[in-house]
MARBAMI-907743 format. One record per atom (N, C-alpha, C, CB): x, y, z. Coordinates in steps of 0.05 Angstrom, whole numbers, padded with zeros to 5 digits, always signed. Glycine has a CB too. Layout:
<drenpas>
XYZ ...
</drenpas>
This chain:
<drenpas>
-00736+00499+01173 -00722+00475+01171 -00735+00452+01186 -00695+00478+01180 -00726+00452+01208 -00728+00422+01220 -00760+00431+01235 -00696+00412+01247 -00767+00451+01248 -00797+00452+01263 -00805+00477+01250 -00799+00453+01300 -00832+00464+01241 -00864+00484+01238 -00860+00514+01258 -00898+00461+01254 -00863+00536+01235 -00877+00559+01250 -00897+00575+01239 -00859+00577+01259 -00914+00588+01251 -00934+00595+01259 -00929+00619+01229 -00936+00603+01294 -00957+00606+01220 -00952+00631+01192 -00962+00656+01202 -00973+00624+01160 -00943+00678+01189 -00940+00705+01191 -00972+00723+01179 -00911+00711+01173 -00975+00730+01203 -01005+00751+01201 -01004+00762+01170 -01003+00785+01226 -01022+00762+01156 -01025+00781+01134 -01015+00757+01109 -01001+00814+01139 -00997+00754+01114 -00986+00722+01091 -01007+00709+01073 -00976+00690+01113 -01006+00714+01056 -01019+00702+01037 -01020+00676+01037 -01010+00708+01018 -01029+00649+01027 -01021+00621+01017 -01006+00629+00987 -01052+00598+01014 -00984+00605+00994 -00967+00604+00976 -00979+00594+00954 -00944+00592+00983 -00996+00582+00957 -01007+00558+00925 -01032+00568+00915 -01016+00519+00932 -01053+00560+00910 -01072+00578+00895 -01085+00597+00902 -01087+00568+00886 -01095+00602+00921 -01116+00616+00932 -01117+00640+00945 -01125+00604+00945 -01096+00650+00950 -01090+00673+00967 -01104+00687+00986 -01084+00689+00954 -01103+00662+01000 -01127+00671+01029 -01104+00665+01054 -01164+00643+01033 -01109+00676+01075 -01082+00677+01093 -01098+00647+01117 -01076+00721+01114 -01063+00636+01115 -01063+00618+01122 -01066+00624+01160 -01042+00604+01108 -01056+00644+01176 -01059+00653+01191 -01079+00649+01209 -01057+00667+01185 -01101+00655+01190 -01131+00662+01190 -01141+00627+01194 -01143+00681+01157 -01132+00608+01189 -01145+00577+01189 -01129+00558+01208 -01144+00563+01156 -01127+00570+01233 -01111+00553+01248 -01112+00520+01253 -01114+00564+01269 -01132+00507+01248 -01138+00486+01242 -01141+00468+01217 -01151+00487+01251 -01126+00483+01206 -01123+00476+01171 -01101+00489+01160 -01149+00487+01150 -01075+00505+01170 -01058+00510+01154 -01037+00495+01150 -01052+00529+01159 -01026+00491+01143 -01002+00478+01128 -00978+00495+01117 -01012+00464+01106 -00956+00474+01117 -00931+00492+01105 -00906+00474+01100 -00921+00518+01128 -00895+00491+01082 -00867+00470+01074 -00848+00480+01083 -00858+00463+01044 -00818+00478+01084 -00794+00488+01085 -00775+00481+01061 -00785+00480+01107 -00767+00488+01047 -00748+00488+01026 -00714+00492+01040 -00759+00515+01005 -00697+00474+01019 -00670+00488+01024 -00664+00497+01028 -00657+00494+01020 -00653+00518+01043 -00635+00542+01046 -00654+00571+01069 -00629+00553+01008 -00675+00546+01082 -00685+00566+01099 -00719+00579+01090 -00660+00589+01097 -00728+00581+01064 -00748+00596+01050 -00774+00570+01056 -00738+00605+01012 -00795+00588+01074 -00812+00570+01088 -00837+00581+01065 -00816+00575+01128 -00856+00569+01060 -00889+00571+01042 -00903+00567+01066 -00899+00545+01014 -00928+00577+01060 -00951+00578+01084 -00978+00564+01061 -00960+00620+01100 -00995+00548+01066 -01018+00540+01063 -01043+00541+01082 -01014+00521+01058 -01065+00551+01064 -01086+00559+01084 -01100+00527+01091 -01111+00584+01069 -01090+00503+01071 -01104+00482+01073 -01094+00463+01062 -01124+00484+01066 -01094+00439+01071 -01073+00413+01059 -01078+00412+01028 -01083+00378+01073 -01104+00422+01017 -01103+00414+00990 -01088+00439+00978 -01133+00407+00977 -01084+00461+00989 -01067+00478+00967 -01040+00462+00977 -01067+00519+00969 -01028+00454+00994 -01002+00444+00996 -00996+00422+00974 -00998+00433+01023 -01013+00409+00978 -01011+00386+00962 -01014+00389+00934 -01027+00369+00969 -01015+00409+00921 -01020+00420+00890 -00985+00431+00897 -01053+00451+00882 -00979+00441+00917 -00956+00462+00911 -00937+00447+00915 -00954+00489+00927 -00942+00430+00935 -00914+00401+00933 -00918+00388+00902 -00922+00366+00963 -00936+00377+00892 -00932+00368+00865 -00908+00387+00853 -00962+00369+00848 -00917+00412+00843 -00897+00425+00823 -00889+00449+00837 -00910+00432+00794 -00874+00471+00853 -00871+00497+00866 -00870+00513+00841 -00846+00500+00888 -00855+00500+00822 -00846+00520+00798 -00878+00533+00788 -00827+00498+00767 -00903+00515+00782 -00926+00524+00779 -00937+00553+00798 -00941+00501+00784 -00931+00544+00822 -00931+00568+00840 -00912+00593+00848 -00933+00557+00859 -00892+00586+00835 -00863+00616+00832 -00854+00606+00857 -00873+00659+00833 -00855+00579+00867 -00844+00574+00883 -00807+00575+00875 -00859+00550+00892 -00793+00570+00903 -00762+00573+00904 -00754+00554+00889 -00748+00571+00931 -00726+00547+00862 -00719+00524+00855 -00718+00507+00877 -00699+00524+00843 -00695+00517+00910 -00695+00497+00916 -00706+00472+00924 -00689+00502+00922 -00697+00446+00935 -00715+00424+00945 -00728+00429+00970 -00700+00400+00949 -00750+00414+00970 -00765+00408+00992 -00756+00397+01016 -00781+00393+00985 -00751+00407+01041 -00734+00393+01054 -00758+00384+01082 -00704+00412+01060 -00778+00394+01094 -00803+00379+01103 -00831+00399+01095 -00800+00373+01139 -00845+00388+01104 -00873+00381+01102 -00896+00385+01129 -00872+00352+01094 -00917+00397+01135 -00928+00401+01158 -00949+00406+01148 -00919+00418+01176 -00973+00385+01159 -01001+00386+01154 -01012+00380+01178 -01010+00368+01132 -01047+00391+01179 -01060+00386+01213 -01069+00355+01196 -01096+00414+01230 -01068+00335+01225 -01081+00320+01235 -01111+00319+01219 -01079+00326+01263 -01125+00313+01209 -01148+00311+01206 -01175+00313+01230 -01145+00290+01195 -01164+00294+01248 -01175+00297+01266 -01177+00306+01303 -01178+00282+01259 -01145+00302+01310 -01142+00323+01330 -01129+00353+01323 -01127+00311+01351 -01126+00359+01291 -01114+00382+01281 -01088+00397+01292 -01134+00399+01281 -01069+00379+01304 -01042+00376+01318 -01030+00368+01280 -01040+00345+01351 -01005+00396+01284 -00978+00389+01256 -00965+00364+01264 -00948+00415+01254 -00967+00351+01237 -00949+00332+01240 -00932+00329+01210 -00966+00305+01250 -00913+00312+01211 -00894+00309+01191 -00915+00296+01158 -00866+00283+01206 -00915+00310+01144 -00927+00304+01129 -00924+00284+01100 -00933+00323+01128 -00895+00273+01108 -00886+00246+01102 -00885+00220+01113 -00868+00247+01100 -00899+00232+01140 -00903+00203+01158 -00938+00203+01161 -00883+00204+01197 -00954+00218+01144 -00983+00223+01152 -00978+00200+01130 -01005+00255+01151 -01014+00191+01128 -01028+00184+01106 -01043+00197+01100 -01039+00165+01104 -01060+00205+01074 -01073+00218+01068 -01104+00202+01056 -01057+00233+01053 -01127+00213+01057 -01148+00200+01050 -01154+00215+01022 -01170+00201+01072 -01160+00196+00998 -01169+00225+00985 -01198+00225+00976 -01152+00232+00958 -01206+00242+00993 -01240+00246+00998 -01236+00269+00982 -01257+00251+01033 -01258+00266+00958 -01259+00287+00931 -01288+00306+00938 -01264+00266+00896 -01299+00288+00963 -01328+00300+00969 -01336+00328+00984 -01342+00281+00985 -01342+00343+00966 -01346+00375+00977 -01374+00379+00994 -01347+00399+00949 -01382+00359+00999 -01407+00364+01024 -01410+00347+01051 -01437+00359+01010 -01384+00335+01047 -01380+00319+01065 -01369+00338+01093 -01360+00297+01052 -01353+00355+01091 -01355+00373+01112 -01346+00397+01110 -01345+00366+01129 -01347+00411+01122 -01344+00450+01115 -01314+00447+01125 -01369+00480+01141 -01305+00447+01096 -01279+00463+01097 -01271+00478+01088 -01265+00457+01094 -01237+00497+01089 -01228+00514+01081 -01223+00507+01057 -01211+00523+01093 -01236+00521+01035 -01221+00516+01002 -01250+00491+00999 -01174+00498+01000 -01261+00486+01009 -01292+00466+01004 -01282+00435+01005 -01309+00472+00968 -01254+00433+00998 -01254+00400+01003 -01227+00403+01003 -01268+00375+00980 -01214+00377+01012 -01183+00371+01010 -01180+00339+01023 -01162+00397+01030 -01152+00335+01019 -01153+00310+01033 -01142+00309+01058 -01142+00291+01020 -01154+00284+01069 -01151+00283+01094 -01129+00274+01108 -01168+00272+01100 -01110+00295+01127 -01084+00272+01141 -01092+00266+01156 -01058+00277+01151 -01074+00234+01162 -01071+00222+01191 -01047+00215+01195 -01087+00198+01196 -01046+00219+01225 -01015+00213+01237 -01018+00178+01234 -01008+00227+01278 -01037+00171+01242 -01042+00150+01248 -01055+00128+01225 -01055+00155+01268 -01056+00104+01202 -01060+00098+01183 -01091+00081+01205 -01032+00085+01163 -01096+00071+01224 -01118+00061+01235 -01142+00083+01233 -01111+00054+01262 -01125+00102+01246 -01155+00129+01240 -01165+00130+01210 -01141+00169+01245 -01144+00132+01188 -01145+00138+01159 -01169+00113+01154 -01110+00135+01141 -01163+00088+01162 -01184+00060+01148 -01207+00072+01165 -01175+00016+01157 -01213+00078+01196 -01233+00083+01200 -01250+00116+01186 -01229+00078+01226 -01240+00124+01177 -01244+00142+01169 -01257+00129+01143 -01222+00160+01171 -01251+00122+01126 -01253+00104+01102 -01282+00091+01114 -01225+00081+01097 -01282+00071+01132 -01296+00060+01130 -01322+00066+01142 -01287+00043+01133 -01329+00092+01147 -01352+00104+01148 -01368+00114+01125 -01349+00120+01162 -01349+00109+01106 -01368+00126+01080 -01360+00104+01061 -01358+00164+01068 -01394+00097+01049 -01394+00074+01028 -01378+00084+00997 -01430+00065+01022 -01365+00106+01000 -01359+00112+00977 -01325+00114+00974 -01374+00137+00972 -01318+00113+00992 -01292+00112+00996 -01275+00078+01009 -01291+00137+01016 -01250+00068+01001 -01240+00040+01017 -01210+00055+01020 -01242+00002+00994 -01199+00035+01023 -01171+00033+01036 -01153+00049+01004 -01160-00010+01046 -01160+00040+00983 -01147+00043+00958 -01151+00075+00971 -01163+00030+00924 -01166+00086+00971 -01164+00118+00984 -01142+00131+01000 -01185+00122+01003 -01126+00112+01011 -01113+00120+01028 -01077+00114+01014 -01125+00104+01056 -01067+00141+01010 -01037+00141+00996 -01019+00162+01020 -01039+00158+00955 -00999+00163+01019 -00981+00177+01026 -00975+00206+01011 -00962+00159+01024 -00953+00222+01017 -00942+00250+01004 -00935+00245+00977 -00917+00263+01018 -00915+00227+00974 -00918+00220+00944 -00936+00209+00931 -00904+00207+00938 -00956+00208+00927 -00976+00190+00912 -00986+00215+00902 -00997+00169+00929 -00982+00245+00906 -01006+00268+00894 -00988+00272+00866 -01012+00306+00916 -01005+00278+00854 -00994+00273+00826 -01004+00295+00814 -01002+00247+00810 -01007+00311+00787 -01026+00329+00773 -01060+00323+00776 -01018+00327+00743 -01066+00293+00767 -01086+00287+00768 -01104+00298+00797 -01082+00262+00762 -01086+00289+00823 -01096+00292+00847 -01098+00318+00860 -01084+00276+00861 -01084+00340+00845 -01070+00362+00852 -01096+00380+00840 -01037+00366+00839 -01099+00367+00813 -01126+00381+00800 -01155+00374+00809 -01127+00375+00770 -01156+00355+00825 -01185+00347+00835 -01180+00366+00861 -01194+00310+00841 -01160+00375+00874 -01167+00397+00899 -01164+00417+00898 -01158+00398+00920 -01150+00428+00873 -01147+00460+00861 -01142+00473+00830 -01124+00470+00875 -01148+00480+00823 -01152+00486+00796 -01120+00491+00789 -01175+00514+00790 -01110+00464+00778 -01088+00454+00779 -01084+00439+00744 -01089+00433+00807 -01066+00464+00720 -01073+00439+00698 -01062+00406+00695 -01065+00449+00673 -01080+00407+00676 -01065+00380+00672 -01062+00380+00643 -01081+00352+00683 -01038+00366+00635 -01030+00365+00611 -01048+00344+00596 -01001+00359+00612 -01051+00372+00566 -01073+00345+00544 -01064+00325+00535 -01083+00352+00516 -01077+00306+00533 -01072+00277+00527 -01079+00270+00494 -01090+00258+00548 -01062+00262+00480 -01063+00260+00453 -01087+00237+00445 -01033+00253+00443 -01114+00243+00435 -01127+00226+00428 -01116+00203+00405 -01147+00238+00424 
</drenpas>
């Protein structure tokens, strides 16, 4: 419910990948649902595929009730409705869990500087929890997306 705990040894990730979130202490993530039923992520980008849709993942009907992603950069949980997110699509930009994901910040100053070190990325990069969509869900995990009628 209300505070982050520590995903359970052996635990799979709830969203694509089934690698234990346990195991990535500086990259796991996790939600809490209604009625108590917590998900574990080994990495913000499987969260963020599994917040788009849970039903895709056999997740619980119920609602989403919070959100917990690391920091990007001091890797401290924070509320993951009050982060911003960067969405850096670039898989050699740094060694991560799952090869890329996007980036939180508690802080939206870190997020522009963050941005503004790489000529490939600006501010338009930088959205909130709601902004992940299928589209965004499928650029960090093999996530479909519905065909589009030519």
């Amino acid at each position: 419910g209300d505070e982050p705990r520590g995903p359970p040894e052996g635990r799979r990730c709830d969203g694509p990948c089934g690698m234990e979130p346990a195991k990535h202490p500086e990259s796991n993530a996790q939600i809490a649902h209604a009625g108590g039923q917590g998900v574990f992520f080994d990495s913000v980008g499987c969260l963020v595929s599994y917040h788009h849709d849970p039903s895709f993942y056999d997740g619980p009907d119920s609602e989403i009730e919070t959100s917990w992603v690391r920091d990007f950069g001091t890797k401290a949980l924070l509320d993951a409705t009050e982060a911003v997110f960067v969405l850096d699509y670039s898989k050699e930009r740094h060694e991560e869990v799952m090869a890329h994901n996007p980036k939180p910040f508690a802080d939206r100053t870190d997020a522009i500087d963050y941005v503004d070190s790489y000529d490939d990325l600006a501010e338009d990069d930088i959205v909130d929890l709601g902004s992940f969509g299928a589209e965004e869900a499928h650029e960090y995990r093999d996530y479909p997306l519905a065909e589009t009628e030519s």
